[in-house]
Backbone bond lengths (Angstrom), bond angles and torsions (degrees), N, CA, C in turn:
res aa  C-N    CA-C-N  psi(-1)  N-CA   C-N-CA  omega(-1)  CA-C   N-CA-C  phi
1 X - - - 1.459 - - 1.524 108.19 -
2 X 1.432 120.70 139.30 1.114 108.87 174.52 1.549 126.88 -90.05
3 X 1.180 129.65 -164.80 1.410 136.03 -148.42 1.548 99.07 -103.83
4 X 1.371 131.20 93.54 1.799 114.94 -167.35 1.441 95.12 -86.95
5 X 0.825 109.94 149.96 1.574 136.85 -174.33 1.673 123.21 -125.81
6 X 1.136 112.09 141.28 1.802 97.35 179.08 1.617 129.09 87.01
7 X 1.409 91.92 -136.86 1.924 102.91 172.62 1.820 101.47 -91.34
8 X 1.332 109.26 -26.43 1.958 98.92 166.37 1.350 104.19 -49.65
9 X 1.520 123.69 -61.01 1.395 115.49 -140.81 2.020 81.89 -65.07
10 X 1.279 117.25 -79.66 1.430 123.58 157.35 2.015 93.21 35.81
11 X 1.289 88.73 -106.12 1.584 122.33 -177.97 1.609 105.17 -36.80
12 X 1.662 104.19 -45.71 1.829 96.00 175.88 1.415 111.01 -53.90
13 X 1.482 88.43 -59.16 1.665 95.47 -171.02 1.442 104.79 -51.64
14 X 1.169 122.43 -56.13 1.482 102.70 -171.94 1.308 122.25 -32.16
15 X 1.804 99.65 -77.06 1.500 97.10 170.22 1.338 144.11 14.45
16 X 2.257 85.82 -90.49 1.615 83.77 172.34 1.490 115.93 -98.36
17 X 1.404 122.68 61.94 1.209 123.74 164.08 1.630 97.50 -100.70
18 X 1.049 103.56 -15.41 2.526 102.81 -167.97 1.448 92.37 -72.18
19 X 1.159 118.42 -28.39 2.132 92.21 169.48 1.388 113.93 -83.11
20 X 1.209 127.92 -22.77 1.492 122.12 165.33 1.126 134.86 -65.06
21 X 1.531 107.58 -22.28 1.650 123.03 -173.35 1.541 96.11 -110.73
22 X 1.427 126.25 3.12 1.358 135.46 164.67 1.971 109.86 -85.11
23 X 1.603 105.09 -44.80 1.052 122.57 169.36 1.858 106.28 -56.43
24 X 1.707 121.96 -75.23 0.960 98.57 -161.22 1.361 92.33 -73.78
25 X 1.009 168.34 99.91 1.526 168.41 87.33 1.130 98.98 -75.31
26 X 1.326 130.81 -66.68 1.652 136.21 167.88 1.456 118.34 -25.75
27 X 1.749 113.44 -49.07 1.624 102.68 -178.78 1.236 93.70 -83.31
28 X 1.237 132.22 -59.45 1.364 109.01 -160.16 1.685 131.23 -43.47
29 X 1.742 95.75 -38.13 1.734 83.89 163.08 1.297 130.13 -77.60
30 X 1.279 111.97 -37.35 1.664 97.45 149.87 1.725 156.70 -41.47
31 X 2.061 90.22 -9.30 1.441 101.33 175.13 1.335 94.15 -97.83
32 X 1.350 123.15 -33.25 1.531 136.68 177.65 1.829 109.85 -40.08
33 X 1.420 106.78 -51.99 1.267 115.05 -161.64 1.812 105.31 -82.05
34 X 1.866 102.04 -31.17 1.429 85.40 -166.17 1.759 133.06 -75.56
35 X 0.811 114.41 -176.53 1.192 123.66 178.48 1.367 153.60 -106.06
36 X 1.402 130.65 66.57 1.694 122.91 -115.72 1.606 121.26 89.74
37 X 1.130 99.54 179.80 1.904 102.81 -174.48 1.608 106.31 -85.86
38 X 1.630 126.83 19.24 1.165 100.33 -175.98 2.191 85.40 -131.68
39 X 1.417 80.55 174.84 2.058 87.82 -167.68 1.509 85.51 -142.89
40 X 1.420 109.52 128.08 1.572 120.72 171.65 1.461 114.49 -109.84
41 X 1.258 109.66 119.27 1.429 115.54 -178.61 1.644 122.93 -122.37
42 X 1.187 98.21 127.14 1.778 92.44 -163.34 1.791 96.80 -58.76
43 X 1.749 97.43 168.82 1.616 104.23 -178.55 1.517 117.60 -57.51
44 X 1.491 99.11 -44.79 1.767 117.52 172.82 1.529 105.03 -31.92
45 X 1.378 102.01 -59.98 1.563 119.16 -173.59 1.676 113.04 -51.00
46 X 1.393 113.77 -35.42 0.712 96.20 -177.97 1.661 137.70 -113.86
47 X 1.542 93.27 -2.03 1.491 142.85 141.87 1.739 86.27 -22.41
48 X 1.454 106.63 -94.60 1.303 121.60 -159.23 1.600 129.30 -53.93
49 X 1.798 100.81 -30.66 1.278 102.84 153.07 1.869 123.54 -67.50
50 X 1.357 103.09 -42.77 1.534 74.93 -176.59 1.641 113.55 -83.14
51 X 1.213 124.79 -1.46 1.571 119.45 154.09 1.304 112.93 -49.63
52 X 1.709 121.35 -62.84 1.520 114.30 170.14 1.384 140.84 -38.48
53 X 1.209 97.46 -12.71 1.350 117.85 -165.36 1.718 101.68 -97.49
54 X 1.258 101.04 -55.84 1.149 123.59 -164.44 1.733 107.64 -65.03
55 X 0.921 114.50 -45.89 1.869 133.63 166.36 1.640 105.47 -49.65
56 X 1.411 105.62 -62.79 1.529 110.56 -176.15 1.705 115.77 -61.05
57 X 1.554 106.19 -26.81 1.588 111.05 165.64 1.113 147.34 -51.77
58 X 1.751 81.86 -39.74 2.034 111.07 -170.81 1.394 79.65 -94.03
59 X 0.982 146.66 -65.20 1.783 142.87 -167.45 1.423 115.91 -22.85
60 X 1.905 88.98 -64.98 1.814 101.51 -162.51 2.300 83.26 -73.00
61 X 1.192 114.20 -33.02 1.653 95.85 -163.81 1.469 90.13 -56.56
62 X 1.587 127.32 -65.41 1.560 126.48 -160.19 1.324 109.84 -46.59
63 X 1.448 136.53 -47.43 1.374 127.29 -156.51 1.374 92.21 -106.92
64 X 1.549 132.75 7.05 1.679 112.11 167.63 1.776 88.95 -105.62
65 X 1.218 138.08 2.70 1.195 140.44 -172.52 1.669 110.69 41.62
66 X 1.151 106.28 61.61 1.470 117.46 -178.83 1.409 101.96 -115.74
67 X 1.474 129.36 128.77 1.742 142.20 -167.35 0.806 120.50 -48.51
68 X 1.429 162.89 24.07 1.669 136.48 -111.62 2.088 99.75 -76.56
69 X 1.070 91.52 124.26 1.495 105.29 177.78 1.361 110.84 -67.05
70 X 1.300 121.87 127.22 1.202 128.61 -157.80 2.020 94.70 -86.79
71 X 0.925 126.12 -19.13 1.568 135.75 164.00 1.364 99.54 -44.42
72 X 1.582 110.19 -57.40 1.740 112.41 -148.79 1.879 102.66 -84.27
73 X 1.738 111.49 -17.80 1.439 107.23 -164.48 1.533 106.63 -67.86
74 X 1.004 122.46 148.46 1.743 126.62 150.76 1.390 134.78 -119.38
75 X 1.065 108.48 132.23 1.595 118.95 175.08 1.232 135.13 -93.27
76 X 1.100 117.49 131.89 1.683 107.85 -161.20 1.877 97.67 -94.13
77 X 1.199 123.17 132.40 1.125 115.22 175.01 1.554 113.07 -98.84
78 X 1.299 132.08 95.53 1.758 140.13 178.70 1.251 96.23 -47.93
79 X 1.399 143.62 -38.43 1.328 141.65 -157.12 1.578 82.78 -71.76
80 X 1.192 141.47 -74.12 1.576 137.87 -159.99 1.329 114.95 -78.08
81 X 1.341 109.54 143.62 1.711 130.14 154.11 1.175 91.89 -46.35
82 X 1.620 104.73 122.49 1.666 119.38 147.44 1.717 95.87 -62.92
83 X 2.398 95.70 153.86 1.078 105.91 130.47 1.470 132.71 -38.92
84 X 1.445 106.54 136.24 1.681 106.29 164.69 1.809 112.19 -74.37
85 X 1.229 105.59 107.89 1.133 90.39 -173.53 1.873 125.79 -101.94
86 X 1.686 100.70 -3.31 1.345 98.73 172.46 1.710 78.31 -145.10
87 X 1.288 105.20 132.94 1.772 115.94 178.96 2.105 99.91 -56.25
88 X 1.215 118.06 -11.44 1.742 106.62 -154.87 1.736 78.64 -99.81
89 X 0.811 122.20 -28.17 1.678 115.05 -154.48 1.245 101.48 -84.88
90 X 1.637 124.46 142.36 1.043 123.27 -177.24 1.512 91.84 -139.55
91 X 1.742 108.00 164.52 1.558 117.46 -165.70 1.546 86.07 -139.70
92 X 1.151 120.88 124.98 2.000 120.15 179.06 1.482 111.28 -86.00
């Protein structure tokens, strides 16, 4: 792939920025809707956010040609129970 430069890169980035700004649209109505200090989001849900995330990462790394250090990447494993990481938050 080559190196976009300018108003291309501009236009790339835009692009794949519409699943991220699809994503935070997603939490925010979900903080909108909940009820109390905690927000329940099915696994799918959240499956799909960190795919969005995850797409827009490898994108901006490939076309800014920046290394991604295989030290710094993480993988979410669906097969395992997350840590609890705040006792209020719950995942359905």
């Amino acid at each position: 792939m080559e190196k976009l430069e300018g108003s291309s890169l501009v236009e790339y980035l835009n692009r794949r920025l519409h699943p991220v700004k699809v994503t935070v649209n997603l939490l925010a109505r979900e903080l909108e809707l909940a009820s109390g200090d905690s927000v329940t989001l099915s696994k799918e849900d959240v499956i799909s956010i960190i795919n969005a995330l995850d797409i827009f990462i490898e994108d901006y790394d490939r076309v800014t040609k920046l290394p991604a250090e295989k030290k710094e990447r993480r993988f979410v494993d669906v097969t395992k129970k997350a840590p609890a990481v705040n006792s209020k938050a719950t995942v359905r």
